[in-house]
N, C-alpha and C positions, 0 to 999 in steps of 0.2 A: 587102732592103727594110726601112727602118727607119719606124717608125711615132710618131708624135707623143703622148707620154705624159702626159692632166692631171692629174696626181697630187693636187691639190684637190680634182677633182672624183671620183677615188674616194676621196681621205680622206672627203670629206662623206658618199659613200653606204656606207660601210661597213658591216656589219652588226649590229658592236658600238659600245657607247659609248665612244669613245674622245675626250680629252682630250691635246691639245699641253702642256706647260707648260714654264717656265723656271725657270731654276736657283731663282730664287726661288718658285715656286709659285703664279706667274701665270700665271690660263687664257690661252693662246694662240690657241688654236683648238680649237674642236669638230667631231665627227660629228653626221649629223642625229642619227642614235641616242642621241648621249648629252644631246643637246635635247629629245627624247624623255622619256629616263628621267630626268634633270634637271625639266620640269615647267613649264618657263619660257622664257623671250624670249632670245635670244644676248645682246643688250644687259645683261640684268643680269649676266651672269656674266663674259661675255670682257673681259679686262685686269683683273681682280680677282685676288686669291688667293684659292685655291680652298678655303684653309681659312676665308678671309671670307665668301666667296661662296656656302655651305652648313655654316654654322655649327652648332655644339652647341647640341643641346636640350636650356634651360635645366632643365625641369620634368624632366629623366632622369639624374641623375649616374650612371647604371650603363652609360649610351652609350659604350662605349670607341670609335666608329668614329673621331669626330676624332683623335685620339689614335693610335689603329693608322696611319691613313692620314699624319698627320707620323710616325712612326717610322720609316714604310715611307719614305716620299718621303726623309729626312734619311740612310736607309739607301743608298738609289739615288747619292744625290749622296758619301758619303764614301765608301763600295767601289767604283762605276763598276757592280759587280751588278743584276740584275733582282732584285725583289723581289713577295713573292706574300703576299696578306693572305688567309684561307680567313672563311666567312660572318661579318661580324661586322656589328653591330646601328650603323647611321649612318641615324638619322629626318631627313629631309627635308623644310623647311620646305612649309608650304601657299599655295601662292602666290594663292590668291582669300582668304584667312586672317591675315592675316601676326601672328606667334608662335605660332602652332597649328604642329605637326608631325604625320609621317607615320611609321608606324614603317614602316622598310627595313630588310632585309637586303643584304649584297654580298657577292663575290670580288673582288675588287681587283690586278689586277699592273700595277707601277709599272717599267718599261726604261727603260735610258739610253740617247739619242742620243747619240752618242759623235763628235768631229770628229775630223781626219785628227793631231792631237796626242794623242788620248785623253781628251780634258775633254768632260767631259759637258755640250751645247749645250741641249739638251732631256730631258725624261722623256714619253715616250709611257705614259697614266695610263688604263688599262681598266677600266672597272666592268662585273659584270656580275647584274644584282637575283635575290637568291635569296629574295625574300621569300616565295614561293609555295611554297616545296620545305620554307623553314622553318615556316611556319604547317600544313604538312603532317605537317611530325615530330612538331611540337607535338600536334597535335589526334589523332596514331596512339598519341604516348605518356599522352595524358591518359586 
């Protein structure tokens, strides 16, 4: 007995935030989740790149997140590899605010959708907020 798969409709309910994107780093598609931690309306982000779509915060040059996250992504697309970013500091713009940020932490793993040639169609882009875990180390080590 085969049964009928909507595979949209468990992308959207997944548990983690998870991001479609395209070779070029245009959001494709979202989970609720990462609508969620994202902060904002689907509209503003989907068919952006995701490095426009959650840009550096101007007032922090010590933000490496943007930066890690093209690395990573630019890493995905020339190895075909998954690639794993461990907590680093990407603030979050305020969306009732706009230029006010947020400070966040992440985990970041960035995988390649790979088609039946081997070329990477998509990157399946996971965040997952460690801000709580890191304001926790913080405040054990002060």
């Amino acid at each position: 007995m085969t049964h009928h798969i909507d595979y949209r409709a468990a992308f959207k309910s997944l548990p983690s935030a998870v991001a479609l994107l395209s070779p070029d780093m245009i959001i494709l598609d979202i989970s609720d989740r990462y609508l969620d931690a994202a902060g904002c309306a689907p509209e503003r982000i989907l068919g952006r790149n995701i490095l426009e779509a959650f840009p550096e915060n101007p007032r922090d040059p010590d933000n490496t997140g943007p930066r890690d996250l093209r690395a990573s992504l630019e890493s995905v697309l020339a190895t075909g590899l998954p690639d794993f970013i461990n907590a680093t500091k990407y603030d979050v713009e305020d969306q009732d605010r706009p230029g006010e940020f947020e400070e966040r932490y992440w985990t970041i793993a960035n995988v390649p959708v790979r088609d039946d040639r081997g070329q990477t169609t998509m990157i399946v882009h996971m965040a997952h907020e460690q801000t709580n875990r890191v304001h926790g180390r913080q405040s054990a080590n002060a």
